[in-house]
C-alpha positions as CSV (number, residue, x, y, z in Angstrom):
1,X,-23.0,20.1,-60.7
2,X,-23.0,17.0,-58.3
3,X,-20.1,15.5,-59.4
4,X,-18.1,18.6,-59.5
5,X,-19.3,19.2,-55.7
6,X,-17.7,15.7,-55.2
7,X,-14.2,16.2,-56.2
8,X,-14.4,18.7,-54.6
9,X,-14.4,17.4,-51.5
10,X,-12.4,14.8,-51.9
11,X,-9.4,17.0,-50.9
12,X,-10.6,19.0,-48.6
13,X,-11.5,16.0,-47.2
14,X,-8.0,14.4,-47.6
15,X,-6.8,17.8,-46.0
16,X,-8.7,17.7,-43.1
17,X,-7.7,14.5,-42.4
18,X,-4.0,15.2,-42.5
19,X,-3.9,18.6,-40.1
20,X,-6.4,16.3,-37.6
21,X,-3.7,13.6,-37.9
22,X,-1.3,16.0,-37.1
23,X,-2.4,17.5,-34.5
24,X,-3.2,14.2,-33.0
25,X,0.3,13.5,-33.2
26,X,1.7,16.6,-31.5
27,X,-0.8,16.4,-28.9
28,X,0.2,12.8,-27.8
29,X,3.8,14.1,-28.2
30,X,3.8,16.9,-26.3
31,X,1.0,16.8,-24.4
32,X,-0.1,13.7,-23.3
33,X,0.8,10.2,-23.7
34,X,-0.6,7.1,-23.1
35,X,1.6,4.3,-21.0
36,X,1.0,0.8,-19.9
37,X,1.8,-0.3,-16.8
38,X,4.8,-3.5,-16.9
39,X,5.1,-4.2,-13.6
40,X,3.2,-4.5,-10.1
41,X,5.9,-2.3,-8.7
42,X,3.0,0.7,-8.1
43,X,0.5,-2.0,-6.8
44,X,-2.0,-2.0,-6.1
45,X,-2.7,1.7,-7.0
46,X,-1.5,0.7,-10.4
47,X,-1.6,-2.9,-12.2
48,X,0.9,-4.6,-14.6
49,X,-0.1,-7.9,-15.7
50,X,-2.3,-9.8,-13.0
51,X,-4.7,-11.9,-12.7
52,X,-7.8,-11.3,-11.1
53,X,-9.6,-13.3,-8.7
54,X,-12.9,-13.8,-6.6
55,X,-12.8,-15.7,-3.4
56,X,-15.1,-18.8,-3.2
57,X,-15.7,-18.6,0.2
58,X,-15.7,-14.8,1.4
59,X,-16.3,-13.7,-2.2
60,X,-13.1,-11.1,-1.9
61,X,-12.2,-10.0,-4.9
62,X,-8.0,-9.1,-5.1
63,X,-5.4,-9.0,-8.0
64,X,-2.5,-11.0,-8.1
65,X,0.8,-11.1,-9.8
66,X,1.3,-14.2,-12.0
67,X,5.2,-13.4,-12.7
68,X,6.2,-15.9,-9.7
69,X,4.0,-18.7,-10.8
70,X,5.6,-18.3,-14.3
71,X,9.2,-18.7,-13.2
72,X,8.6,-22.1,-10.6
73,X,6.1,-23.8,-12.8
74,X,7.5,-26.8,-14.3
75,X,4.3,-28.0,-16.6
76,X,1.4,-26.4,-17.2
77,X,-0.3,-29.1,-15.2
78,X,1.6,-27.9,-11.7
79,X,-0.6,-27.2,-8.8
80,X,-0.9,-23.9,-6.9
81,X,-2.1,-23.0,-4.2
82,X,-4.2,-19.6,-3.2
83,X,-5.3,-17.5,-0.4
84,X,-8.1,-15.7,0.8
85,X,-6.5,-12.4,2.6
86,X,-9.8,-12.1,4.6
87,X,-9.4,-15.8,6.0
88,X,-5.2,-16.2,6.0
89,X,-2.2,-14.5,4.4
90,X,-0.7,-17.8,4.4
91,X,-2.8,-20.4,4.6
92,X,-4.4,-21.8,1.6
93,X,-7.4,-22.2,0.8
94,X,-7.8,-23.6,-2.8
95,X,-5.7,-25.5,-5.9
96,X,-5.4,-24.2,-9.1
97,X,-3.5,-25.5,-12.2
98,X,-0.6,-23.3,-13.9
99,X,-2.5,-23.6,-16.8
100,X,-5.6,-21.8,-15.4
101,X,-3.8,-18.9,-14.1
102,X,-1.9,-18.6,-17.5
103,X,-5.4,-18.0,-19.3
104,X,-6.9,-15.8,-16.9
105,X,-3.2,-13.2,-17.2
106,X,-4.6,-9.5,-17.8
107,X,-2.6,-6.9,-19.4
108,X,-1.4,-3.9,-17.3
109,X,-3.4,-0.6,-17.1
110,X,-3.0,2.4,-19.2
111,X,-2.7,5.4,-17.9
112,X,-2.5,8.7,-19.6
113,X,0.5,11.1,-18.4
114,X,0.9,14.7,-18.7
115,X,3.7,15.6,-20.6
116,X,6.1,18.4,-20.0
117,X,4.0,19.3,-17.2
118,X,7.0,19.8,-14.8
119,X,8.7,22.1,-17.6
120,X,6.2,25.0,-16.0
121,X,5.5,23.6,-12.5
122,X,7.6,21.9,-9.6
123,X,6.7,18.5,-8.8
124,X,4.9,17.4,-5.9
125,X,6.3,15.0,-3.1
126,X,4.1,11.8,-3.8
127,X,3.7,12.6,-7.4
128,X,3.0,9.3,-9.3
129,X,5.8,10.3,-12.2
130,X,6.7,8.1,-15.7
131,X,10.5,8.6,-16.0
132,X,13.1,7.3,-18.1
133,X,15.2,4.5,-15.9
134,X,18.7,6.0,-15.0
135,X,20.3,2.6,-15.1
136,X,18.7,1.2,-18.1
137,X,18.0,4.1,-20.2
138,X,17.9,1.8,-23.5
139,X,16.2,-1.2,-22.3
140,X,12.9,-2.9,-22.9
141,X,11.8,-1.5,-19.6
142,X,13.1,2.3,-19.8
143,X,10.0,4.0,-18.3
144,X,9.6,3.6,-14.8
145,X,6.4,4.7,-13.2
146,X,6.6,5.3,-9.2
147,X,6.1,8.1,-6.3
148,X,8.1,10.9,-5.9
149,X,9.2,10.7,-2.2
150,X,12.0,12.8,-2.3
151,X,12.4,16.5,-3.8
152,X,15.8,18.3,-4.5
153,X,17.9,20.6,-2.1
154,X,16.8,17.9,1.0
155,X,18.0,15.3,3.2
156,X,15.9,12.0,3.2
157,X,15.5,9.0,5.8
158,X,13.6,6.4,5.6
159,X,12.4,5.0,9.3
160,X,10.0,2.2,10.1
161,X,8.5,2.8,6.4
162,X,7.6,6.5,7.2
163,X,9.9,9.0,5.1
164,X,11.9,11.8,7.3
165,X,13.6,14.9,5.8
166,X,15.4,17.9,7.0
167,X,17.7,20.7,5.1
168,X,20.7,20.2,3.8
169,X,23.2,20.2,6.9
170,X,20.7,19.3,9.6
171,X,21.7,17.1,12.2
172,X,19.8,13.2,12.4
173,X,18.1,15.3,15.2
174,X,16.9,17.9,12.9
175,X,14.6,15.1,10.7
176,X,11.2,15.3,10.8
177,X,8.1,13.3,9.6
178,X,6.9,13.9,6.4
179,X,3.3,13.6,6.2
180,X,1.1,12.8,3.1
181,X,-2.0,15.5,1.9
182,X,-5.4,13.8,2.9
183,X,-6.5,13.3,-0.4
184,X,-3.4,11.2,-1.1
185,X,-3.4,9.1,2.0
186,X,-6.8,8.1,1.8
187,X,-5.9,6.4,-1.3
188,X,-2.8,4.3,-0.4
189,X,-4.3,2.7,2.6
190,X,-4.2,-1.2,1.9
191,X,-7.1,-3.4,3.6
192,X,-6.2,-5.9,6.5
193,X,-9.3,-6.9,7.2
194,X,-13.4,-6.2,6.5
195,X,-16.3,-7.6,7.8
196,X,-18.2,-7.7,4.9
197,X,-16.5,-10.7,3.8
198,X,-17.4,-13.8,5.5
199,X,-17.2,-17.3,5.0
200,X,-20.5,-19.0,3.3
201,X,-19.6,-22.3,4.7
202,X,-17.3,-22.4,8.1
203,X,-17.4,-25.9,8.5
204,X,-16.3,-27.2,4.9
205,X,-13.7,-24.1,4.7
206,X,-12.4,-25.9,8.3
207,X,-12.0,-28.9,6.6
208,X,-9.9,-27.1,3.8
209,X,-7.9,-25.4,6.3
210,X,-7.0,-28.0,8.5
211,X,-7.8,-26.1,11.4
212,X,-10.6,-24.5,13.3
213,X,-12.1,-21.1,11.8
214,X,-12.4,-18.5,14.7
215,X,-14.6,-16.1,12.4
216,X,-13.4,-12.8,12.5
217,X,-9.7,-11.9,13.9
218,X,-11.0,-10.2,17.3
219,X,-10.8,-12.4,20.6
220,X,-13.9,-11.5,22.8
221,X,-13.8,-11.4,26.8
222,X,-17.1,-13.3,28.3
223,X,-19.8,-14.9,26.0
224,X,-21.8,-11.7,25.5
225,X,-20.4,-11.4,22.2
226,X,-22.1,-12.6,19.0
227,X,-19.5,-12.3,16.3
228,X,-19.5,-15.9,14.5
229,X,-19.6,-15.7,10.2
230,X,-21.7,-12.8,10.1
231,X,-21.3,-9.4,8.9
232,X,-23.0,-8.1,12.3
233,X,-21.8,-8.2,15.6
234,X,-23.7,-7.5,18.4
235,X,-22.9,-7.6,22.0
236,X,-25.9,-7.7,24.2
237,X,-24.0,-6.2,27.4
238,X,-24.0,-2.7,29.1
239,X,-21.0,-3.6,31.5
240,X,-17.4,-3.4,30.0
241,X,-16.3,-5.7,27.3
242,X,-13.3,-5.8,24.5
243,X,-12.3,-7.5,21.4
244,X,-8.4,-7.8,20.9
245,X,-7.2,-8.2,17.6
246,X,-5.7,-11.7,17.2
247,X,-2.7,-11.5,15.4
248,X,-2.0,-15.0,14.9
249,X,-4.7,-15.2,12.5
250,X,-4.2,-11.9,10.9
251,X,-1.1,-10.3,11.3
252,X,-0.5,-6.6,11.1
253,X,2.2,-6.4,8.8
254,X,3.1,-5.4,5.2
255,X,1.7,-8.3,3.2
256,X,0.6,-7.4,-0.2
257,X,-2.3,-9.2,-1.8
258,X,-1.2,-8.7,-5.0
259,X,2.5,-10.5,-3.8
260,X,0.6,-13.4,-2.8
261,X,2.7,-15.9,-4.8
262,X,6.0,-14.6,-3.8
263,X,5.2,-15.4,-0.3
264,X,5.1,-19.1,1.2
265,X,2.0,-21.0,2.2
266,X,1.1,-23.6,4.3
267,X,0.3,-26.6,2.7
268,X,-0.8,-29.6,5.1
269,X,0.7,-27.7,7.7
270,X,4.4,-26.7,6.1
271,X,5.2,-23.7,5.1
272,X,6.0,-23.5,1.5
273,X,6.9,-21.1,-1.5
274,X,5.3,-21.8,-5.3
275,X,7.7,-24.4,-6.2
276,X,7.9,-26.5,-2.3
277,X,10.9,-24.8,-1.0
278,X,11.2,-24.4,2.2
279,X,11.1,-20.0,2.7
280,X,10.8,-17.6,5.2
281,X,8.0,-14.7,4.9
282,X,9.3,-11.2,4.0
283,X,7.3,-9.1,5.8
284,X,7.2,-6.4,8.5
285,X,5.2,-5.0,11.3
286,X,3.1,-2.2,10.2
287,X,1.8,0.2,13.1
288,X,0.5,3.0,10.8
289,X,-3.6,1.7,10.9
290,X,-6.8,2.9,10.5
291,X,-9.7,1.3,12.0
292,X,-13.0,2.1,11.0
293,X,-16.4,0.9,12.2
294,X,-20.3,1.9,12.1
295,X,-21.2,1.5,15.8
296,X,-24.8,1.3,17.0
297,X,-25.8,1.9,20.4
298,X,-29.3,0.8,22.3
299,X,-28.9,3.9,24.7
300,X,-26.6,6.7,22.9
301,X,-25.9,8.8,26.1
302,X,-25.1,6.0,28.1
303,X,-22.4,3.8,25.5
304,X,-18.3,4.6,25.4
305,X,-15.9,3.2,23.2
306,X,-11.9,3.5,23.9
307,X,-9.9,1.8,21.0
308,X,-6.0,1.2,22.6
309,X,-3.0,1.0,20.5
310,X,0.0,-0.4,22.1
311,X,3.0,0.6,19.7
312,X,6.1,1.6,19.5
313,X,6.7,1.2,23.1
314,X,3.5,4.0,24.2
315,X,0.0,3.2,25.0
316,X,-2.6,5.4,22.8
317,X,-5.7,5.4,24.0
318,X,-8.4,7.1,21.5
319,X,-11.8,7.5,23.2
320,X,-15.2,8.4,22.2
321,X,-18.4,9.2,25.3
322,X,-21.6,11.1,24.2
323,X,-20.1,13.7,22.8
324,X,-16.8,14.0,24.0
325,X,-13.9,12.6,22.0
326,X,-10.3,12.4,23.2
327,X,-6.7,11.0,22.7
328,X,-4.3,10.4,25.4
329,X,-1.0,9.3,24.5
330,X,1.5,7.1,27.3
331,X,4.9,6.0,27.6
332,X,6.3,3.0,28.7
333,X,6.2,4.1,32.6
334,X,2.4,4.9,31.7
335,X,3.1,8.8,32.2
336,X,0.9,10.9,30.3
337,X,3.1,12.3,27.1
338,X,0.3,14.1,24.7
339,X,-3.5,14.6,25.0
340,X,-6.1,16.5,23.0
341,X,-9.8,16.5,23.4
342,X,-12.9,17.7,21.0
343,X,-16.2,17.3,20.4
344,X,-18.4,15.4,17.5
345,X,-22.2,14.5,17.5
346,X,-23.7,11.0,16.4
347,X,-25.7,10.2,13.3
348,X,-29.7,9.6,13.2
349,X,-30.7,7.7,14.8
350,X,-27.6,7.6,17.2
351,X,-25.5,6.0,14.9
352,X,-21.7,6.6,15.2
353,X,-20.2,6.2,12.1
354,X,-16.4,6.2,13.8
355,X,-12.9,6.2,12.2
356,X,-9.5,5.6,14.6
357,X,-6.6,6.4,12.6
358,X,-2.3,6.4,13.7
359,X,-0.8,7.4,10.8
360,X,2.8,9.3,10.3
361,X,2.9,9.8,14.3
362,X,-0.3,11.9,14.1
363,X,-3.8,10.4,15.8
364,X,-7.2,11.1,14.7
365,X,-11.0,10.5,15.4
366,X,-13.3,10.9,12.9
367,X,-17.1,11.2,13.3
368,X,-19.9,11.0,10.6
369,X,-16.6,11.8,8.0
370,X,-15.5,15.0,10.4
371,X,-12.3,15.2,12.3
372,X,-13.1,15.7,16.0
373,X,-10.3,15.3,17.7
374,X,-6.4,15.2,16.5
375,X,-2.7,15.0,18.3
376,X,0.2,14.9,16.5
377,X,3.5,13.9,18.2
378,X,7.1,14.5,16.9
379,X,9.8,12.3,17.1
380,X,13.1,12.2,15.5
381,X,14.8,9.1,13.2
382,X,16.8,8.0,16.3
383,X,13.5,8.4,18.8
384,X,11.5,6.4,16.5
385,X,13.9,3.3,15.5
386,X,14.4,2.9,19.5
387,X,10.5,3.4,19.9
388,X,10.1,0.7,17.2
389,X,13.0,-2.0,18.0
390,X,13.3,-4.1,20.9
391,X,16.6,-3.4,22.6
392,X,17.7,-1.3,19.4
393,X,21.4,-1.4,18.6
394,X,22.5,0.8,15.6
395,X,25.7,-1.1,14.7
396,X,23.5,-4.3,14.3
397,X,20.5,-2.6,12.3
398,X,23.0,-0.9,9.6
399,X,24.2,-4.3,9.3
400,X,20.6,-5.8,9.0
401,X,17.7,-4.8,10.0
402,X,15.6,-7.7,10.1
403,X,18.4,-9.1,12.5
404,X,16.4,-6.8,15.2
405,X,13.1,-7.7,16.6
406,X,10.1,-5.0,16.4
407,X,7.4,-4.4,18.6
408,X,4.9,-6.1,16.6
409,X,1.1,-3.1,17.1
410,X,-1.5,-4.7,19.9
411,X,-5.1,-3.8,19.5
412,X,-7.4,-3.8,22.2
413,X,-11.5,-2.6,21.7
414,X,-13.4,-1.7,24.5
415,X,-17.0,-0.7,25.5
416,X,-19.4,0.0,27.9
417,X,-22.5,1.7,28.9
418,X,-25.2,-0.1,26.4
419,X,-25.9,-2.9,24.5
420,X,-24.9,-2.0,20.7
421,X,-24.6,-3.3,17.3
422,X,-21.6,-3.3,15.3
423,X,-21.3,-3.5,11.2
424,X,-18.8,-2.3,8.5
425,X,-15.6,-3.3,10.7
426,X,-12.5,-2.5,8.5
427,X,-9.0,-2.4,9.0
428,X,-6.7,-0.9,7.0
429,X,-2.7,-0.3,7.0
430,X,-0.2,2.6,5.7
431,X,2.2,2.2,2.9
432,X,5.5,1.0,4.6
433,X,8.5,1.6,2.7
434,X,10.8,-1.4,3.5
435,X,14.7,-1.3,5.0
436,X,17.5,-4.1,4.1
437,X,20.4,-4.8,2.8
438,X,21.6,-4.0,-1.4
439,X,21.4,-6.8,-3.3
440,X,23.8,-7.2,-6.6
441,X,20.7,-8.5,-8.6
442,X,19.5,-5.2,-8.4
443,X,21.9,-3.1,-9.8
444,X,23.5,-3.3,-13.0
445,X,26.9,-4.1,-13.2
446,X,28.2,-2.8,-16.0
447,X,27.4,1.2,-14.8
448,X,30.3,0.7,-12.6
449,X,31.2,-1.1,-9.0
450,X,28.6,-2.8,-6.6
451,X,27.8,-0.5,-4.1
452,X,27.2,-2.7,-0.4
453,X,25.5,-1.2,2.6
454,X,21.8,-0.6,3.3
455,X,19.2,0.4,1.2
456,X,19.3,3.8,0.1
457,X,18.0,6.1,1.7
458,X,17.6,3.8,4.7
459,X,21.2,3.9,6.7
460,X,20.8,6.8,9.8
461,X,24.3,7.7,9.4
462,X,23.8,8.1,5.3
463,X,21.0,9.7,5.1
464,X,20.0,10.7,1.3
465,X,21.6,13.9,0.3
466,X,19.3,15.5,-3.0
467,X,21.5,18.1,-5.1
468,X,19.3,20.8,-7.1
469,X,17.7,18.7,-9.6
470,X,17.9,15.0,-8.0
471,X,14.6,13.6,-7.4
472,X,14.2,9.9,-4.9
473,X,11.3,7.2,-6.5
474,X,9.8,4.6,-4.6
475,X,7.0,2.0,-5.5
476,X,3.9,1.6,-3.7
477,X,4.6,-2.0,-3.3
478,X,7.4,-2.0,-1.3
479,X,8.5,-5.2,-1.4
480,X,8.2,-6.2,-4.9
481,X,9.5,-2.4,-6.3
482,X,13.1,-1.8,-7.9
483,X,13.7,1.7,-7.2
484,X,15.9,4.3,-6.1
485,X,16.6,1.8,-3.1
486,X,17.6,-1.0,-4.9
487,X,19.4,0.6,-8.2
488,X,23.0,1.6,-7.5
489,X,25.0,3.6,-10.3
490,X,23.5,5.2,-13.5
491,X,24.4,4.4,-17.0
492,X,26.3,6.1,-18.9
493,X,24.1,7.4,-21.7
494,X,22.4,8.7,-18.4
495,X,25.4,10.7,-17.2
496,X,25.6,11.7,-21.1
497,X,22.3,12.9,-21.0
498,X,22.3,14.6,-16.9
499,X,25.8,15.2,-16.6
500,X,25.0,13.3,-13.0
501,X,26.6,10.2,-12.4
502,X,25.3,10.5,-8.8
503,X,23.4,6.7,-7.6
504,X,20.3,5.9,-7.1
505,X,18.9,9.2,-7.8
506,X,16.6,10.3,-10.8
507,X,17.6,13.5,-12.7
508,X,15.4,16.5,-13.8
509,X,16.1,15.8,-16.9
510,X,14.9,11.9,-17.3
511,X,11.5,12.9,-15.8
512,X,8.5,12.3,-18.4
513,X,5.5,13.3,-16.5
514,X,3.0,13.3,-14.4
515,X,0.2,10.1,-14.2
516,X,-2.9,11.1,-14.5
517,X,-5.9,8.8,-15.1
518,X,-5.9,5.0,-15.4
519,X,-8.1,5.4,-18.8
520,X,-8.3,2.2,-19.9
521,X,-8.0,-0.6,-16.9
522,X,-7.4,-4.5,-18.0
523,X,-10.4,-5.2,-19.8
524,X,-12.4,-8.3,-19.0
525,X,-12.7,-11.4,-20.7
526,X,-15.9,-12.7,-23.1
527,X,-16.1,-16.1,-20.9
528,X,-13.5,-17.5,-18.6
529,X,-11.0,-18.3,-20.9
530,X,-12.1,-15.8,-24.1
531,X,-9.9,-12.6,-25.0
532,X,-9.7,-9.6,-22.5
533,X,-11.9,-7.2,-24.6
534,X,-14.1,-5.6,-22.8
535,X,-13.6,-2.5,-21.2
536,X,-13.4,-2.7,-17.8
537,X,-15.2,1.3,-17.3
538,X,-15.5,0.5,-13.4
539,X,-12.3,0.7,-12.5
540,X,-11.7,3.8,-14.8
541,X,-9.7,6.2,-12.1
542,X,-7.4,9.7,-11.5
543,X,-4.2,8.6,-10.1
544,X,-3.5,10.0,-6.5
């Protein structure tokens, strides 16, 4: 009877097997997919092959792209050089050998995407989407992964790095801002600074440097200040005082951690790329910022706190009192051009647990995690490129932009009224799509002729016109991304496929899905140079 019972089985068994198999197999291709990530073109929201690395002297813990080291090493045994982003973005502050950054490469994250998702919904603007490349439909590297920034039936303009759009047929004038949900913005701010990092040793990491350490990149007025290499600051003063943001040692621009390496350093005082050339840095001035801090006060009722922004040729001034919050925006004259006013309380204690952000022309003051007080101001594309540019001329920005010179963001700190503490001090920066010239190196040249001009999508006389089922993609790392800025005509299995041979568009049609979840992040290694095995749960994530 037992053995009869086990043959049985045995089939059943087998069959069981075969419909779970199955089933497997139409659920991964229909439903969802797993993808790993090639590039750092979505970084750092998403990872292709890095390497990761901790600080020695703040402890800072960032990813970095090894691709750059790869092409300009000429042995293994080559020197390179790397940088702490809390300390310098261009300064370094340690050697490494080739080798050592060769055994430490981690693969890119997987992520799972949801398959024929948009076949029974509309996509989202900032969507992170896998799609099939229009220019290289058959190559190694046919799935793209990037945001959706622009949506069918629309104009699109991209301004400073923020993304205008307007209906078909509307004037430049017409353009407004578009601005991101909550939920997405609050994860695609990059970090500038924290406080929590500080030096162990300031007078060995001098002596590295080659130059004095300041400590954190505020300036103080009078010596009331303690500030030093600590991760509290306290000021010991109830008359006014301010901390301006020193820009020479951090500036305020669109440097990308995970770039580091495609960016020169200064070694023994010269500026250099990877390989010794003499380079210039590619980066811009970001004014989109959020600074956060948790503030302390002796005497709550008596301490104020006005954080000013000087940008884009205007003054905002974002000011907290007791319980009064307020933003006051002013123009060049110093006329009064928005204001708004609310209220918020303080924490136990008195603690103000305060958050200044100027993002996509709207300013906000947040309290204990609540919005008090908000002011959004409207410009068009034309108002904000003369806003940002010093003396802006259009006919010299359409033929390069980087020929004009920007007004770099200010940031002044004040406070009064009672002696406080200060701890937590962050500062953060906005995505900032990047404008320039098209390159030939990024498009493919046989889908057809070189197109010249500026960037797509970038030009205020050409702005991007999107037909019913064209979508735009752009990468979070702006200036390490190829995407519909950069790609120029499709390919013709594409058109095939679309029956749209319009450039540097996506088509309905070569969309994949949506990105969900990173599932499976670069594991870590055993020891320092073991196999990258173990799963890295930590930094398990949804995608926003």
């Amino acid at each position: 009877m037992s053995n009869k019972g086990t043959e049985t089985d045995i089939p059943e068994t087998f069959q069981s097997l075969l419909v779970a198999f199955s089933l497997a197999l139409a659920f991964r291709g229909f439903v969802v997919e797993g993808f790993v990530i090639p590039t750092g073109s979505m970084a750092p929201t998403l990872l292709g092959e890095h390497v990761r690395f901790q600080t020695p002297d703040t402890g800072y813990e960032y990813a970095l792209d090894p691709s750059p080291v790869r092409r300009s090493a000429k042995s293994p045994s080559d020197a390179v050089a790397f940088i702490d982003p809390m300390i310098s973005q261009d300064r370094s502050v340690g050697i490494r050998t080739a080798q050592s950054i060769f055994d430490q490469r981690l693969a890119g994250d997987r992520v799972l995407v949801l398959k024929y998702l948009y076949e029974f919904f509309e996509p989202d603007r900032w969507d992170v989407v896998v799609f099939k490349s229009p220019t290289d439909p058959i190559g190694p590297s046919q799935n793209y992964i990037k945001r959706m920034v622009g949506l069918p039936n629309e104009q699109l303009l991209v301004v400073d790095g923020d993304v205008f759009t307007a209906a078909p047929g509307a004037e430049l004038s017409e353009f407004r801002i578009t601005r991101r949900p909550e939920y997405i913005q609050e994860s695609v701010w990059q970090p500038v600074y924290d406080s929590d990092y500080v030096p162990e040793d300031p007078k060995e990491l001098q002596a590295r440097l080659g130059r004095p350490f300041e400590g954190p990149p505020f300036k103080t007025t009078g010596t009331v200040w303690s500030l030093d290499d600590t991760r509290t600051w306290r000021c010991e003063t109830d008359a006014k005082t301010r901390l301006d943001w020193a820009d020479d040692e951090l500036p305020i621009d669109d440097f990308n951690a995970y770039n580091a390496w495609r960016y020169p350093q200064k070694i023994s005082g010269t500026r250099q790329s990877p390989r010794g050339r003499l380079v210039l840095r590619d980066v811009d001035a970001v004014s989109d910022l959020r600074l956060s801090a948790a503030i302390d006060p002796d005497v709550i009722d008596d301490f104020g706190t006005t954080l000013e922004l000087s940008l884009r040729g205007h003054r905002f001034r974002m000011k907290l009192a007791s319980t009064t919050v307020s933003i006051e925006m002013l123009d060049g004259e110093g006329e009064r051009v928005g204001f708004a006013e609310g209220t918020s309380s303080p924490g136990p204690g008195g603690l103000l647990d305060v958050v200044f952000t100027h993002v996509d022309q709207s300013l906000m003051i947040s309290v204990g995690g609540k919005e008090a007080v908000r002011l959004d101001y409207e410009w068009s594309p034309m108002e904000r490129l003369e806003a940002t540019y010093i003396d802006f001329d259009l006919k010299a920005y359409r033929r390069d932009p980087g020929s004009l010179r920007v007004r770099a963001p200010r940031i002044s700190w004040n406070f009064e009224g009672s002696p406080f503490t200060l701890r937590n001090v962050r500062l953060e920066r906005d995505l900032h799509y990047k404008t320039g010239i098209l390159d030939r190196g990024q498009q493919v040249a046989a889908n057809g002729p070189f197109i010249e001009g500026m960037l797509h999508s970038t030009d205020p006389l050409k702005p991007s016109q999107l037909g019913p089922d064209q979508f735009l993609m752009f990468g979070d790392n702006s200036g390490a991304s190829r995407d519909c800025r950069y790609w120029g005509r499709p390919h013709p299995i594409s058109i095939d496929v679309t029956g749209d041979d319009t450039p540097f568009v996506v088509h309905r049609d070569l969309l994949v899905g949506k990105a969900w979840c990173v599932y499976f992040p670069a594991p870590n290694r055993i020891a320092d140079q073991g196999p990258a095995i173990v799963p890295d749960l930590g930094r398990f994530r949804f995608i926003r």
